[in-house]
C-alpha positions, 0 to 999 in steps of 0.5 A: 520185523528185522531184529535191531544189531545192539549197542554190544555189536559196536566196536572202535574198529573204524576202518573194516572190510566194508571202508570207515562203516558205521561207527567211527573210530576215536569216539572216547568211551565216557560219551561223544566228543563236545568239540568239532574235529579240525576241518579240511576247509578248501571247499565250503559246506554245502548242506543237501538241497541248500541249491535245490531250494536256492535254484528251485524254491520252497512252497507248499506243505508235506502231506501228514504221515500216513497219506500218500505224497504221490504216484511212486509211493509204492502203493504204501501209505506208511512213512518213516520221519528222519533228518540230514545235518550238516556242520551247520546244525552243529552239535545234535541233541539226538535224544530230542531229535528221537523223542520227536519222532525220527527214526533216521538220520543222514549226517554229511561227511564230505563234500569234493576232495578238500571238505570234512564235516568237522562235526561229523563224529558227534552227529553220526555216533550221536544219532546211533546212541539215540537208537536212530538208523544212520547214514553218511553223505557227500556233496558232490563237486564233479568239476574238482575231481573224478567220481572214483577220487571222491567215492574214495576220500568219502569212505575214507573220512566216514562214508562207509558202511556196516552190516549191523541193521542200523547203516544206511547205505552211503549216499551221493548228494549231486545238485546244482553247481554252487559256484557256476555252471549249474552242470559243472560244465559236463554234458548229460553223458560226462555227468552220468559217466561221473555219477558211475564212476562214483557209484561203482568205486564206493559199491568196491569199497563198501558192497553197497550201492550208493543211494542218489540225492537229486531233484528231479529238475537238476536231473532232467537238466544235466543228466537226463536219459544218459543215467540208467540208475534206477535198478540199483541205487536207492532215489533220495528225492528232494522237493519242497513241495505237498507231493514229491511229482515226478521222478528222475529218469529210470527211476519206478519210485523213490526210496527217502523223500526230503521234503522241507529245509525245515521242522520241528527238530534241527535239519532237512526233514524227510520221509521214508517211503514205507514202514519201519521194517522196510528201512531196517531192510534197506539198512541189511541190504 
């Protein structure tokens, strides 16, 4: 098993070579910050699958830890539990959180150009100190702005990553449009080009490909065979349902699978696809 970086590695450095990595800068030294930080308000807080469930529903039940939740799983029956949060879980009690059995979390940071979680500090840090593996995300609005403008403000404003065997490698929620269009107006190319252009800039900015939150049905619809992502970023796969069913295109098996909006701890529930070791080798990279 990878040796887990301790709490003496952490610094207040918060912007390294790696982008604003895995501790931000600012934190007081007597504990976390109990108050949300101002927040950037021009687009509204859209947690990860909150139009997933709305476009495509919730029904049935995950499989228990331990059993198979499909075809992709790798050939493995071990699962790893962990969470995402939004502003809309507000202040994490993450020693609950771990004493219920998560062992990762993913925190939004951003969302478009005009959003930070005002929340994110207390969430991201909080879970570290909890002694959970973390890792940032941005929901993406591709109708507002370019892929490279957003990968840049994401790492800018939390969603970059640290070689410290705790980060996860910064993900990109891309669902259905919130506010229209449910591509955004973008053809399968357009959209994948986007998609690229994101991934490349925050794989510039960080050395690390980012892992891709979708749905299966969002993809087929609006990115379909034009995406070729499948051999370097890691498939965070959302369905609410007692299998995760098939993939997105290129894809041979996916990496984290949110499978309830829902549970016995705050936020999306998920399962890793593997055994702890593994998740500490996706953290190292």
């Amino acid at each position: 098993m990878a040796t887990l970086a301790t709490l003496s590695l952490v610094t207040s450095t918060a912007v390294t070579a790696q982008g604003s990595g895995g501790h931000v800068g600012g934190t007081p030294a007597g504990g976390l910050p109990n108050e949300p930080m101002p927040a950037l308000a021009s687009e509204a807080d859209h947690p990860a699958g909150s139009q997933i469930a709305k476009h495509e529903g919730v029904s049935g039940a995950p499989p228990a830890p331990g059993t198979p939740g499909g075809s992709t799983d790798r050939g493995s029956r071990e699962r790893v539990h962990g969470i995402d949060v939004s502003s809309h879980q507000g202040n994490v009690n993450w020693t609950t959180v771990a004493a219920k059995g998560a062992r990762f979390a993913y925190v939004k940071a951003t969302e478009g150009t005009g959003y930070k979680n005002p929340y994110f500090v207390q969430q991201y840090e909080g879970s570290y100190y909890a002694g959970l593996v973390h890792g940032a995300y941005h929901f993406a609005l591709p109708d507002r702005s370019d892929g490279g403008t957003q990968a840049d403000f994401f790492v800018d404003h939390g969603g970059g990553w640290s070689p410290d065997g705790r980060t996860l490698p910064p993900a990109l929620d891309i669902e259905y449009n919130p506010y229209g269009d449910i591509c955004y107006g973008m053809d399968d190319e357009e959209m994948a080009d986007w998609i690229r252009e994101f991934s490349d800039q925050v794989h510039e900015r960080t050395g690390r490909w980012p892992t891709i939150y979708t749905s299966t049905n969002w993809w087929n619809q609006c990115v379909g065979g034009s995406g070729r992502f499948g051999t370097t970023n890691p498939l965070w796969i959302a369905r609410y349902a007692s299998s995760v069913g098939a993939l997105p295109f290129d894809w041979e098996f996916h990496t984290i699978w949110q499978y309830a909006n829902a549970g016995a701890v705050p936020g999306d529930q998920n399962y890793f696809n593997g055994s702890y070791d593994r998740l500490i080798a996706l953290a190292n990279g």
